[in-house]
C-alpha distance (Angstrom), angle and dihedral (degrees) to the residues before:
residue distance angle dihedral
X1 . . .
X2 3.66 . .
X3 3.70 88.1 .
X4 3.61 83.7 62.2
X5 3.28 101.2 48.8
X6 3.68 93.4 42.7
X7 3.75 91.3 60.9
X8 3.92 95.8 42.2
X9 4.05 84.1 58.4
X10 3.61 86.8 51.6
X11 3.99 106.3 52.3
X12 4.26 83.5 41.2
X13 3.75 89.3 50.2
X14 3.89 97.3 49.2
X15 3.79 85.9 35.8
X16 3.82 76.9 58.4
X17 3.66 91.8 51.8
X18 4.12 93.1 46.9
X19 3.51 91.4 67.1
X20 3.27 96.8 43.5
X21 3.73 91.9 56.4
X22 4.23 84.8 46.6
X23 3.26 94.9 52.9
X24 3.93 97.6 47.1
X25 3.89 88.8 48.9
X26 3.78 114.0 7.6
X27 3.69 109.2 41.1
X28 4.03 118.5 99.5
X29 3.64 98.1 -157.1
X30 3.76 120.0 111.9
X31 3.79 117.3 -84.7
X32 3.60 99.6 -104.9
X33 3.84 95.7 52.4
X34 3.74 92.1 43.0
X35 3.99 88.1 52.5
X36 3.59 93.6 50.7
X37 3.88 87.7 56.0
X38 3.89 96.1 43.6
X39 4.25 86.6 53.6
X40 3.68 89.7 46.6
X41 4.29 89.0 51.6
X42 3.55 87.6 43.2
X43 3.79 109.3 50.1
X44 3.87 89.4 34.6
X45 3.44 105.0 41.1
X46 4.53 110.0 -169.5
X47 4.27 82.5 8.9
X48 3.47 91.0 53.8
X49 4.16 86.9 46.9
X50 3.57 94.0 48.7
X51 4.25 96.2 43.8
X52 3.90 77.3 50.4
X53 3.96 98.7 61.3
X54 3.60 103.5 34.5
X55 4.15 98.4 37.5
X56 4.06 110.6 26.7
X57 3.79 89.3 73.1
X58 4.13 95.8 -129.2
X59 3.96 84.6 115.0
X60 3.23 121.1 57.2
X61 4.01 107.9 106.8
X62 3.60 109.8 -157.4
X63 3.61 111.4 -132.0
X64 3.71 128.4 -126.7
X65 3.84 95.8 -101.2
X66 4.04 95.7 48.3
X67 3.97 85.5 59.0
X68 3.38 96.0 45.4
X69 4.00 99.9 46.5
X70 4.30 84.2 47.5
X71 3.38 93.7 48.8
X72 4.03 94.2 52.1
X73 3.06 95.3 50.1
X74 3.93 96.1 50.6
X75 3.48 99.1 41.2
X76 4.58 80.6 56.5
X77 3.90 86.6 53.6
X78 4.11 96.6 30.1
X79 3.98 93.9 91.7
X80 3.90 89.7 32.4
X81 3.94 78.4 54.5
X82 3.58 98.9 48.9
X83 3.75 101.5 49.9
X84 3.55 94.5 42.6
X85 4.03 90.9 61.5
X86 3.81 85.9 45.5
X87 3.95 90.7 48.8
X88 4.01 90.2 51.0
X89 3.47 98.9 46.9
X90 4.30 91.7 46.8
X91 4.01 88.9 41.7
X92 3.46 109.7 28.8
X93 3.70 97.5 109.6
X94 3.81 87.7 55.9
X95 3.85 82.4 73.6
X96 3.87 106.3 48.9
X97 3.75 91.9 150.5
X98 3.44 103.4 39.0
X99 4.02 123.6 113.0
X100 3.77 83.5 -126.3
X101 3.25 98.1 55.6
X102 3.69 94.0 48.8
X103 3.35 96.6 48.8
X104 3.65 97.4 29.7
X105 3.84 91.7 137.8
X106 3.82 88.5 58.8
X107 3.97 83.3 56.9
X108 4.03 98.1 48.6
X109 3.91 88.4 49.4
X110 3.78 89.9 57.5
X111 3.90 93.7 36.2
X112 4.04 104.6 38.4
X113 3.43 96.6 34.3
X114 3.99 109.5 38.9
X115 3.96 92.1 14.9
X116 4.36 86.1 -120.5
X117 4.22 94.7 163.0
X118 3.69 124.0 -151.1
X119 3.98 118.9 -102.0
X120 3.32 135.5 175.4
X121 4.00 126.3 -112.0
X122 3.45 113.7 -162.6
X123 4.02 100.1 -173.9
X124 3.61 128.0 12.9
X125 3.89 132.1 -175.1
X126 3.74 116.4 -159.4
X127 4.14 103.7 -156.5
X128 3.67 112.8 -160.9
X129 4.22 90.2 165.6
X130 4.02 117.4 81.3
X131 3.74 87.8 -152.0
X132 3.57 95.6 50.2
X133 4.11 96.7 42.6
X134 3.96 84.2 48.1
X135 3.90 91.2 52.7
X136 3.55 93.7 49.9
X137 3.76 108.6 41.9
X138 3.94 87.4 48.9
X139 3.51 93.2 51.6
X140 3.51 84.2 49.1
X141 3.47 99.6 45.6
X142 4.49 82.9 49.0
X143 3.34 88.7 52.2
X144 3.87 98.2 57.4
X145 3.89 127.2 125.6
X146 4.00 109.1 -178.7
X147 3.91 110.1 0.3
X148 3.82 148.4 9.7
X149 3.82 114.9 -176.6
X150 3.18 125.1 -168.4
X151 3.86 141.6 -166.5
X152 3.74 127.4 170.4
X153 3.91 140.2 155.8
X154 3.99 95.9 -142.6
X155 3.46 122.5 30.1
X156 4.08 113.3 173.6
X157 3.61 125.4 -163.8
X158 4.24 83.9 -138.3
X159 3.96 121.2 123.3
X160 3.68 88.2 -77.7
X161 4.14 95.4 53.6
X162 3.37 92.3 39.0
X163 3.65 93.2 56.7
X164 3.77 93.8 48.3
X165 4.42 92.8 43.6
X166 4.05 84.2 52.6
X167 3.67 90.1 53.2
X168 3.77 96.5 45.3
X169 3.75 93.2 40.0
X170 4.44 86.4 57.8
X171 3.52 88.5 38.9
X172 3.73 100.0 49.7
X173 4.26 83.4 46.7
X174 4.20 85.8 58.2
X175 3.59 88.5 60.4
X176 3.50 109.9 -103.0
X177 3.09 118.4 128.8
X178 3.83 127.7 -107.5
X179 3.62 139.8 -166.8
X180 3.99 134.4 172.4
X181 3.41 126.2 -172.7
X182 4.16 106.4 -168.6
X183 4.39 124.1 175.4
X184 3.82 111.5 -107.9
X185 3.69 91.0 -141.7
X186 3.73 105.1 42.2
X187 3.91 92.4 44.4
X188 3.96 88.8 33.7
X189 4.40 86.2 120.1
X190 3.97 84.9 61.3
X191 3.85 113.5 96.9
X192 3.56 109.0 -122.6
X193 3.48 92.3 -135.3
X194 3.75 87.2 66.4
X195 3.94 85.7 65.8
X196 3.68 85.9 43.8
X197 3.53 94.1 69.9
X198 4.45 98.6 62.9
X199 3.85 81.2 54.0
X200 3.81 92.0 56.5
X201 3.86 87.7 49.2
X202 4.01 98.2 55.2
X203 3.81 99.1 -87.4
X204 3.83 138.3 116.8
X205 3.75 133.6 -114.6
X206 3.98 130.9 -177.7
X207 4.05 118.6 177.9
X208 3.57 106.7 -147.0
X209 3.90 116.9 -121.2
X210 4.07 93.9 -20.6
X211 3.39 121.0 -141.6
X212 3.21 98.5 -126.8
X213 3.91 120.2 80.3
X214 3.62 76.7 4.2
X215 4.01 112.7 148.8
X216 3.92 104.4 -122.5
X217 3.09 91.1 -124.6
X218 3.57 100.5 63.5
X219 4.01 88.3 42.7
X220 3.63 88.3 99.1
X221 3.80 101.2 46.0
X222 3.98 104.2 90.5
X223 3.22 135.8 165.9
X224 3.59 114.2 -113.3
X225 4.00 103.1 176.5
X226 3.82 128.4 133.8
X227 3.47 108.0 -150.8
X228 3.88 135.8 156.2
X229 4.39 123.4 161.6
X230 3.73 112.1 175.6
X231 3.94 111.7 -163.4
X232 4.30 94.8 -12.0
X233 4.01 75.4 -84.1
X234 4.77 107.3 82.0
X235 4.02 113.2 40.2
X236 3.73 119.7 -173.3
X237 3.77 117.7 -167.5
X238 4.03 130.7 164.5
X239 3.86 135.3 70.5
X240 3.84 104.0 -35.1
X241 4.23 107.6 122.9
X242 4.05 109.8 178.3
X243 3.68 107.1 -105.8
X244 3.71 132.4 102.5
X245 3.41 101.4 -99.2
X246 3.83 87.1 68.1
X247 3.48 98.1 50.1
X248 3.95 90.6 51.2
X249 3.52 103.0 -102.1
X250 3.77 134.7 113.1
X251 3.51 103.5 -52.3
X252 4.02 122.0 -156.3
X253 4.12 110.6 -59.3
X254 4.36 94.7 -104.9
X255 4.07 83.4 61.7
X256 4.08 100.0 36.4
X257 4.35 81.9 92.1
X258 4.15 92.0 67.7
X259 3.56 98.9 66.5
X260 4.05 114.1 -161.5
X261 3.69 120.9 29.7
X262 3.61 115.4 -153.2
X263 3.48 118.5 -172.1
X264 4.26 130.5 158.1
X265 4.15 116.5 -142.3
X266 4.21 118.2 -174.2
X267 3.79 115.3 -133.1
X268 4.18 102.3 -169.4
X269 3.47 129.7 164.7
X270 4.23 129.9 -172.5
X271 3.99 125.7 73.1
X272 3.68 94.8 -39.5
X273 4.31 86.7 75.6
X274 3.56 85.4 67.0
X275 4.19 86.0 71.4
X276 3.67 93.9 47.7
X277 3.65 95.5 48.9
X278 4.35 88.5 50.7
X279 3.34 89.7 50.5
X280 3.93 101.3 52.7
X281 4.07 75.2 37.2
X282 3.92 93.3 60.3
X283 4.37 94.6 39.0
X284 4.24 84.1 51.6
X285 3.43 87.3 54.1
X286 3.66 97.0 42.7
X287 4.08 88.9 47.7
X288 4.32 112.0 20.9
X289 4.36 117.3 82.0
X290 4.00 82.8 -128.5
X291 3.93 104.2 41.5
X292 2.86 129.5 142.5
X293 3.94 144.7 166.1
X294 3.41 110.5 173.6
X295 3.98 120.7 154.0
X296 3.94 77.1 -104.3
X297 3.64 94.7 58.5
X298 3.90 93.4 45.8
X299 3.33 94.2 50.4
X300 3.84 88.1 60.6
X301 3.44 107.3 44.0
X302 4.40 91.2 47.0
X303 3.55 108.5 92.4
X304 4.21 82.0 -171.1
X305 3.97 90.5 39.6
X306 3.98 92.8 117.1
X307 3.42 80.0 68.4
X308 3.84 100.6 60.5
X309 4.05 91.7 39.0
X310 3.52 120.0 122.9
X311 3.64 109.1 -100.9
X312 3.84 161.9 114.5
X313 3.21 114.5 -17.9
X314 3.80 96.3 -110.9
X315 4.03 88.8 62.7
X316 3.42 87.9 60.1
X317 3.81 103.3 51.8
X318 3.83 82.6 47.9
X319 3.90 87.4 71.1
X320 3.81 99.2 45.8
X321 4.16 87.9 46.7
X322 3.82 85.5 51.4
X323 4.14 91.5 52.1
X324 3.89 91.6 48.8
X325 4.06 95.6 35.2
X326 3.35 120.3 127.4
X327 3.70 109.6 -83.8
X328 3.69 86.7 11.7
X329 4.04 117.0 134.5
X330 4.12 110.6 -143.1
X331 3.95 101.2 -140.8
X332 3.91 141.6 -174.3
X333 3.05 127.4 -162.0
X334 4.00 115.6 -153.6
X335 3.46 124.4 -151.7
X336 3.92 121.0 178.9
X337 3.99 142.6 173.3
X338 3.48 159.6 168.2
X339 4.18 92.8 -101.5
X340 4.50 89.7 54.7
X341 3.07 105.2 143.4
X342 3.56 91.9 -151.8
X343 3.77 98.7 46.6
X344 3.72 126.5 -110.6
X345 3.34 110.6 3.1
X346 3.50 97.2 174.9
X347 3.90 95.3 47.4
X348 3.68 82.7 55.9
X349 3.70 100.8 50.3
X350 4.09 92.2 47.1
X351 4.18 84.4 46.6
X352 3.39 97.2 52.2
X353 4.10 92.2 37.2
X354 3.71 93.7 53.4
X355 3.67 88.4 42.1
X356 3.94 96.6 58.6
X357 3.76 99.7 52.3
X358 3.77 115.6 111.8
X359 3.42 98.4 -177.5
X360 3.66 126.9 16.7
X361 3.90 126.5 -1.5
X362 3.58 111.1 -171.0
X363 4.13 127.4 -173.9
X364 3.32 143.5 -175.8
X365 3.91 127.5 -168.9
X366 3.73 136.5 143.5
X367 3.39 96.3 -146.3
X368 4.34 115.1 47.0
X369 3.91 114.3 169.4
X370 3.60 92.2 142.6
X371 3.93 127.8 -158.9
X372 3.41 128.0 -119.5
X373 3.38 101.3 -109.0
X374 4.28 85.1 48.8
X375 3.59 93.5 50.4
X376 3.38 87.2 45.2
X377 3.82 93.4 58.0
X378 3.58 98.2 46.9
X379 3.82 90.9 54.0
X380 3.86 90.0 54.2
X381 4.25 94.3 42.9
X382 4.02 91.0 47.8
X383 4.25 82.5 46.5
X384 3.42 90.9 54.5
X385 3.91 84.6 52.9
X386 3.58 95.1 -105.1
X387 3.89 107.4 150.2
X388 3.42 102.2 -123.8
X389 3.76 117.4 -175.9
X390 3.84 132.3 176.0
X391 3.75 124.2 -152.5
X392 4.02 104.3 -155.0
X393 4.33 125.0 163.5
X394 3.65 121.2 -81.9
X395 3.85 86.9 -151.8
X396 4.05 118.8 33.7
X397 3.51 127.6 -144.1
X398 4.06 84.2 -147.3
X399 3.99 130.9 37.0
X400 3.11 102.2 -155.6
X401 4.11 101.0 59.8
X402 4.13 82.7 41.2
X403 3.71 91.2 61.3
X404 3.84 94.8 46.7
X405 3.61 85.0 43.3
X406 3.59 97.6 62.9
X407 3.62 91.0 42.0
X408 3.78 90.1 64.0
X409 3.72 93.6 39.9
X410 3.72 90.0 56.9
X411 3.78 85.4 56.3
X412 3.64 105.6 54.0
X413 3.91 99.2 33.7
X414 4.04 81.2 72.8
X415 3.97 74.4 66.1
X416 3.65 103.0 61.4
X417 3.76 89.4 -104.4
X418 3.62 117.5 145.4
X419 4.08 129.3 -136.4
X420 3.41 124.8 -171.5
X421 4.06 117.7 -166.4
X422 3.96 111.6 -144.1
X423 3.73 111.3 -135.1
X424 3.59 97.2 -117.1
X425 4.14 125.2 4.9
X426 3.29 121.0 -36.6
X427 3.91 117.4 -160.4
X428 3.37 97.0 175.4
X429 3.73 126.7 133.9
X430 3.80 114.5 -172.3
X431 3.25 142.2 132.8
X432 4.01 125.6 -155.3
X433 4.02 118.8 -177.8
X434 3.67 128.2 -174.8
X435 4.39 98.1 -36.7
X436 4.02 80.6 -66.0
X437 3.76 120.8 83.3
X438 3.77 127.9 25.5
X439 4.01 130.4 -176.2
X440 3.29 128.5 -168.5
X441 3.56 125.3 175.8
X442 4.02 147.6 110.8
X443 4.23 92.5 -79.1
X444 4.03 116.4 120.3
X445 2.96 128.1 -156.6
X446 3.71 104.9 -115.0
X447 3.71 143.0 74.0
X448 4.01 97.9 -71.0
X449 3.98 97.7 60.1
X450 3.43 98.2 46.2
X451 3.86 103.1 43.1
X452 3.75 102.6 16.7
X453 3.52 120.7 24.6
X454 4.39 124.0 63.6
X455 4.23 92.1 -122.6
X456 3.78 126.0 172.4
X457 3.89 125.4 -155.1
X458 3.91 121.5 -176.2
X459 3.60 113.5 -148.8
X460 3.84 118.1 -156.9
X461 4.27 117.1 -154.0
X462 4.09 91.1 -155.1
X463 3.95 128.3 113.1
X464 3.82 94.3 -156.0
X465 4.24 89.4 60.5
X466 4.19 85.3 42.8
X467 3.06 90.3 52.9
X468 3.48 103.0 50.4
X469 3.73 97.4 40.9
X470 3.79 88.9 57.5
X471 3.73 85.3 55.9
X472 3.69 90.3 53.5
X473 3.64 84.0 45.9
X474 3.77 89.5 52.9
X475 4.19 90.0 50.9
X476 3.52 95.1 56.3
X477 3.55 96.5 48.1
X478 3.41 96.8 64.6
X479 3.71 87.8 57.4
X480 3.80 86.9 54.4
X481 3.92 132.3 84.2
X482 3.82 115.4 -133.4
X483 3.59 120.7 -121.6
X484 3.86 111.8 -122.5
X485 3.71 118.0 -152.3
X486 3.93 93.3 -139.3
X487 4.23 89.2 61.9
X488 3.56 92.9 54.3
X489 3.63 95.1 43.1
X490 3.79 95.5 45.7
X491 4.00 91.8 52.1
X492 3.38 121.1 139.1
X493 4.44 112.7 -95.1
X494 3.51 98.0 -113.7
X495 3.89 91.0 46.1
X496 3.95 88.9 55.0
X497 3.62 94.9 45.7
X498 4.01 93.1 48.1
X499 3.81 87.0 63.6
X500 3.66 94.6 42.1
X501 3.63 83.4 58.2
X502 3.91 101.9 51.8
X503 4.47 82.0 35.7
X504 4.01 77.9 71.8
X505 3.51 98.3 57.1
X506 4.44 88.9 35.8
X507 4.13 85.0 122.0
X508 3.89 92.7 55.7
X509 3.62 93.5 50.7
């Protein structure tokens, strides 16, 4: 037995010593991420191994059916792609003024490199009240025809999910049908047999990535999307999970301490549904025993899919003149993962955001454990004399990202960044830049979203929604307490080296 154990120590222990060696001379990370990994393997030996495989991303084998469902649904939007960066470089003086225009390099990142087309929204409705989001997307979801899809990290069986499952169960009975897509691991506290019962009733479930049988590798991968499209006609994307606390009731007791939960949800309509409804499409079939997202299945479940055939060329101009109509709302939608083949798109898109403002830059996130190359970013925008100003929690529904929170907040107040801590918990995740671009979605800003987690951010090209997410902006602050610089460097020792501790670990969290 101790023979045994004796030799298991060994293999872990030269295992150990393996990726030490890789990461010294094999890894292609940057330095400073690959010397945060070699400290971790090095002061923890085996613990630093394991954190290694299951959190530093290099491990997570895509299987057959995530490839497949991605590359559908590119190869329906490939040609739409294609013409559309042809269109914008021919026409793009015709729209001087535009947002797109300005930040047309924001729109070839998202379209060249992760193949996110341009749609049109024609009305959006940016919820900041539970009560009021909840209202709407049921009567929504009551309202439905043909199809409600559904995709969400944490689904209780509370008042609040219990509401929305009886609704789905009666409308899956009418006919219509309905699919939900919920994460094993962030709904893991919800009885399966509460999912059970919208199967009974006609409808379809999928757990994304169970837990169990799942590789433990892939235990960390989850899906972290918010995503509802009634009819292929009403999206909703942003930070809304179902559970009480999100609809401003009494959440579950280990959360009753936060006090208010602020969080913003987008309800659009026009072409730009058609891009929500292919990507819950492509992350069924990736998950579901009958998915599937062929250009077929698109096709069927877009009420605006004439508009994305392959056609005459007169079809096509028709869906660039509806993106810059008048009234018209040019819209990506962002969709990101651990399996990019291009690395981290959304760490990219937030990068290059932050990095075109000229005047104000403006974020909110519950959860900031920025990377380098972030922090990095914000530094040079606020240099450039950029206000820059992040809207965090005052009270956190987790110590651990708190304390590495602060300890990167101490940092970049020194550079004339502003924070602002929301009286209660903010869940939030939007970002506003000078009255011209907005995104809302479920992306953080930290470590988890951009390498871990499958996120999705819609960003709308409009000055009318930048404007009046600013002003929501604006709102909250002034239920918000500003950090001052002198506080966080006159903390107590032992406070400071607390979050330098958890700051180690800021990639894990």
């Amino acid at each position: 037995m101790k023979i045994a154990w004796f030799s298991a120590l060994t293999l872990l222990l030269a295992a150990n010593a393996a990726v030490g060696v890789f990461l010294l001379f094999f890894e292609t990370d940057q330095l400073s991420p690959r010397l945060v990994w070699l400290r971790r393997v090095t002061l923890l030996p085996v613990v630093g191994l394991v954190l290694y495989v299951v959190f530093s991303g290099r491990f997570f084998t895509r299987t057959r059916r995530f490839r497949r469902a991605a590359a559908s649904r590119f190869d329906y939007f490939d040609f739409v792609k294609q013409e559309q960066l042809e269109f914008l470089e021919r026409r793009k003086t015709l729209y001087a003024h535009s947002a797109v225009q300005r930040f047309f390099p924001l729109v070839f990142l998202n379209l060249a490199g992760g193949r996110n087309v341009l749609a049109a929204t024609e009305r959006i409705d940016v919820q900041t009240s539970g009560a009021a989001h909840f209202t709407s997307l049921f009567g929504d979801i009551a309202a439905a025809e043909s199809s409600v899809n559904l995709e969400y990290f944490i689904f209780r069986s509370d008042a609040t999910g219990t509401r929305l499952m009886d609704l789905l169960c009666r409308k899956a009975r009418e006919g219509v049908s309905v699919r939900l897509i919920y994460d094993d691991v962030g709904s893991i506290f919800t009885p399966r047999a509460f999912f059970a019962r919208l199967q009974k009733a006609g409808g379809e479930v999928a757990a994304f990535l169970p837990v169990r049988g799942c590789l433990p590798v892939h235990l960390n991968y989850r899906n972290h999307r918010k995503i509802a499209v009634i009819d292929g006609k009403i999206a909703y994307i942003g930070g809304h999970n179902i559970g009480d606390e999100y609809a401003g009731l009494t959440p579950m007791r280990r959360l009753r301490n936060i006090g208010r939960w602020r969080d913003t949800q987008a309800r659009f309509t026009g072409t730009s549904v058609a891009l929500a409804q292919a990507l819950f499409l492509t992350d069924w079939s990736s998950v579901a025993a009958t998915g599937d997202s062929s250009p077929e299945e698109l096709a069927r479940y877009f009420s605006h899919a004439g508009s994305f055939k392959r056609g005459a060329d007169e079809q096509n101009e028709a869906l660039f003149a509806r993106v810059f109509a008048k009234g018209a709302i040019p819209t990506q939608i962002v969709a990101a993962g651990p399996d990019d083949a291009h690395g981290s798109g959304m760490e990219d898109l937030f990068i290059k955001l932050i990095a075109s403002a000229a005047r104000y830059v403006y974020i909110q996130t519950p959860y900031f454990v920025p990377t380098k190359a972030i922090s990095e970013t914000l530094k040079v925008a606020a240099a450039s004399g950029v206000d820059v100003r992040v809207m965090l929690p005052e009270r956190w529904d987790k110590f651990y990202v708190k304390a590495a929170s602060y300890s990167f907040v101490r940092e970049l107040l020194a550079f004339g960044i502003r924070f602002f801590h929301y009286q209660g918990f903010i869940h939030a995740k939007t970002v506003v830049v000078d009255d011209a671009v907005t995104s809302i979605g479920s992306t953080n800003l930290d470590p988890r979203s951009f390498s871990l987690h499958y996120e999705v951010s819609a960003l709308f090209y409009d000055a009318g929604v930048a404007v009046h997410n600013r002003g929501i902006f604006l709102a909250d602050e002034r239920q918000c307490r500003e950090a001052r610089r002198e506080a966080y460097e006159r903390c107590f020792f032992a406070v400071r080296a607390w979050r330098g501790f958890f700051r180690l670990f800021s990639a894990l969290l």
